[in-house]
C-alpha positions as CSV (number, residue, x, y, z in Angstrom):
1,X,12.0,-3.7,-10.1
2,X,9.8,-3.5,-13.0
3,X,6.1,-2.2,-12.8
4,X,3.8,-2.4,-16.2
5,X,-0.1,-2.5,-16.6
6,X,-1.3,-6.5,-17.9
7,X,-5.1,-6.9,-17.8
8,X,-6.3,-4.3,-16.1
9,X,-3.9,-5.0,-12.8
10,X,-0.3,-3.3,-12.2
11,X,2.1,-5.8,-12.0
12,X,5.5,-5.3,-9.7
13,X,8.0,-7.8,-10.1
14,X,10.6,-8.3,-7.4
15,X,13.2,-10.9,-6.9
16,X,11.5,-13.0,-4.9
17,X,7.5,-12.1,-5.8
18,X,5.9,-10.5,-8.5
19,X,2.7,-8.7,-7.1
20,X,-0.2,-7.8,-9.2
21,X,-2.5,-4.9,-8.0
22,X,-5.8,-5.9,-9.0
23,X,-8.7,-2.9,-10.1
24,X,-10.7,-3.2,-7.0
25,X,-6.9,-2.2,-5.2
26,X,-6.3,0.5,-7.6
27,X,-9.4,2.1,-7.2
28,X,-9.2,3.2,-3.5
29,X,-5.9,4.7,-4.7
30,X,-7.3,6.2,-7.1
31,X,-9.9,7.8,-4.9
32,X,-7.7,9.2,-2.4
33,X,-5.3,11.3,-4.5
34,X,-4.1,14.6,-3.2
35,X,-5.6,16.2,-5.9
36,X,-6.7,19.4,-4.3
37,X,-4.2,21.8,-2.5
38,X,-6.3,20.9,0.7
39,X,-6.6,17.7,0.4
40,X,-4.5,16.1,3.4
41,X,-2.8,12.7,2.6
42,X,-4.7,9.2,3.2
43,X,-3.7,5.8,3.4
44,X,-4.0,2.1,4.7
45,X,-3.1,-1.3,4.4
46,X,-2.9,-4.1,1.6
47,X,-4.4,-7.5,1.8
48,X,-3.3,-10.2,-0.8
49,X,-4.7,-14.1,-1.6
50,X,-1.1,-15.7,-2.2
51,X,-0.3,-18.1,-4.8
52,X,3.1,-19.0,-4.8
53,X,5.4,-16.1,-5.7
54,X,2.4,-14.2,-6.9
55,X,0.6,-12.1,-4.6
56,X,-2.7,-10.8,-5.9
57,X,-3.7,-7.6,-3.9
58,X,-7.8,-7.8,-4.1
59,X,-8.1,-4.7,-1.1
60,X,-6.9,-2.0,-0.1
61,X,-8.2,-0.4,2.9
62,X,-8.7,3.6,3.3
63,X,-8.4,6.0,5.7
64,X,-10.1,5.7,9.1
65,X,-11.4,9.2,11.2
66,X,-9.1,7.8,14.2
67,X,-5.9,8.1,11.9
68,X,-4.2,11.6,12.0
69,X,-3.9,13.2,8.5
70,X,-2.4,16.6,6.9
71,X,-1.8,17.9,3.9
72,X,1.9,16.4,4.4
73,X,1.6,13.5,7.1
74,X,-0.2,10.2,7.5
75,X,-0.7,8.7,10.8
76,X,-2.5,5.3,10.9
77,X,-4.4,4.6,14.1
78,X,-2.7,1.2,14.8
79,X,-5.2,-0.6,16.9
80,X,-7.6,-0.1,14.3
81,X,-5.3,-1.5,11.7
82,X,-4.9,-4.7,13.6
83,X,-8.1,-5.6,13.7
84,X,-8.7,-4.6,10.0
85,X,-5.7,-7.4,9.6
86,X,-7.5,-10.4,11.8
87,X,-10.7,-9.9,10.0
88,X,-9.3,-9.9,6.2
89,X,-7.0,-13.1,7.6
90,X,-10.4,-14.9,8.8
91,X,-11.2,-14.2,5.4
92,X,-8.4,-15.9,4.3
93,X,-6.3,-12.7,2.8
94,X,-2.8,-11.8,4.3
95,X,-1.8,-8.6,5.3
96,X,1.0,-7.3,2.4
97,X,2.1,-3.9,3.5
98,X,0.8,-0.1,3.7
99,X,-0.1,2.6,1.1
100,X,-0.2,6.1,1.5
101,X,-0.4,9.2,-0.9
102,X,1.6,12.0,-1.6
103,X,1.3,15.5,-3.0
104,X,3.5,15.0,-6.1
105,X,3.0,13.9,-9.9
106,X,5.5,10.5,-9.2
107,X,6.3,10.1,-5.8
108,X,8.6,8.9,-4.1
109,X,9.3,7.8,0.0
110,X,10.1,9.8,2.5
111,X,13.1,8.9,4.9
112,X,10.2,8.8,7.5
113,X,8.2,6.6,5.2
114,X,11.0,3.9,4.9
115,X,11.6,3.9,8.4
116,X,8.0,3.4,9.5
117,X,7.9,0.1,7.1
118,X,10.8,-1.0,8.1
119,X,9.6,-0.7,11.7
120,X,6.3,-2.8,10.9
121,X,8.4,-5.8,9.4
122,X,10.9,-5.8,12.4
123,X,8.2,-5.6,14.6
124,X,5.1,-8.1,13.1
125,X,4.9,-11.2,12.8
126,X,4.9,-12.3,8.9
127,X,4.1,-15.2,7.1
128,X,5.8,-13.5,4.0
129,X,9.2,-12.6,2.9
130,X,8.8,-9.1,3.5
131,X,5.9,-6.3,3.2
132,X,5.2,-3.6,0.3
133,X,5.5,0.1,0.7
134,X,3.4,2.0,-1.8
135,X,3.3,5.7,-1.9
136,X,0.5,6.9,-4.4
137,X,1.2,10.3,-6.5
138,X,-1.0,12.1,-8.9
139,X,0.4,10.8,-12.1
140,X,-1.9,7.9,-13.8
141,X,-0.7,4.3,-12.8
142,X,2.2,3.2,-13.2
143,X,3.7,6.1,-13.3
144,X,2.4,7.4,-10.5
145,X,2.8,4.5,-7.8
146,X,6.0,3.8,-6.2
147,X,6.5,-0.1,-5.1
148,X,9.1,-1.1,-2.8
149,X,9.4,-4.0,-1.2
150,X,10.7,-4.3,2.1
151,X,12.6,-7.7,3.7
């Protein structure tokens, strides 16, 4: 999997999709980094408009006060994220996968982290091949994303 900056947007390419991360994505990222030593880890979901084998991910959503958040855990409040994935589908965006961030200059997923993914995709009901993981590190994009994508 490559991952490279083209306009403005980081670009993943996979075998079967190339997804581009578009700024509006990025910077919700960008404003959750761990950059404090307090700073407790945040997250949410990815929504994409689909063209093909290119997703476009236009929004990222952040961290709700009903998730449960440390300095070294993310817990999502999942009722919450369902309806945060029925009202960007009514507006035509599908629901891609799940960021979070982590404490480190390029992170990387935790065994925990791989499992809870792959537990969404068994689990949901998908009208794509498979969902992105993305773990968000302080090191400036790309560098400091990991992509995975999960089938």
């Amino acid at each position: 999997m490559a991952v490279s900056i083209e306009g403005g947007a980081v670009v993943a390419k996979f075998h079967r999709v190339t997804v581009r991360f578009e700024p509006a994505a990025l910077g919700v990222f960008d404003a959750h980094r761990q950059k404090g030593w307090f700073t407790r880890e945040a997250g949410g979901q990815l929504f994409a408009d689909i063209k093909g084998n290119v997703w476009h991910v236009v929004a990222a959503t952040g961290p709700k006060a009903t998730d449960r958040r440390g300095r070294f855990h993310f817990w999502p409040d999942r009722k919450s994220e369902q309806k945060e994935i029925d009202q960007h589908f009514s507006a035509g965006l599908q629901y891609v996968g799940d960021w979070h961030t982590h404490p480190e200059q390029v992170p990387t997923p935790s065994r925990d982290d791989i499992l809870s993914i792959e537990n969404v995709v068994r689990e949901s009901t998908l009208y794509t091949p498979g969902l992105l993981l993305i773990v968000v590190g302080l090191a400036a994009f790309p560098g400091g994303l990991h992509v995975s994508f999960h089938g």
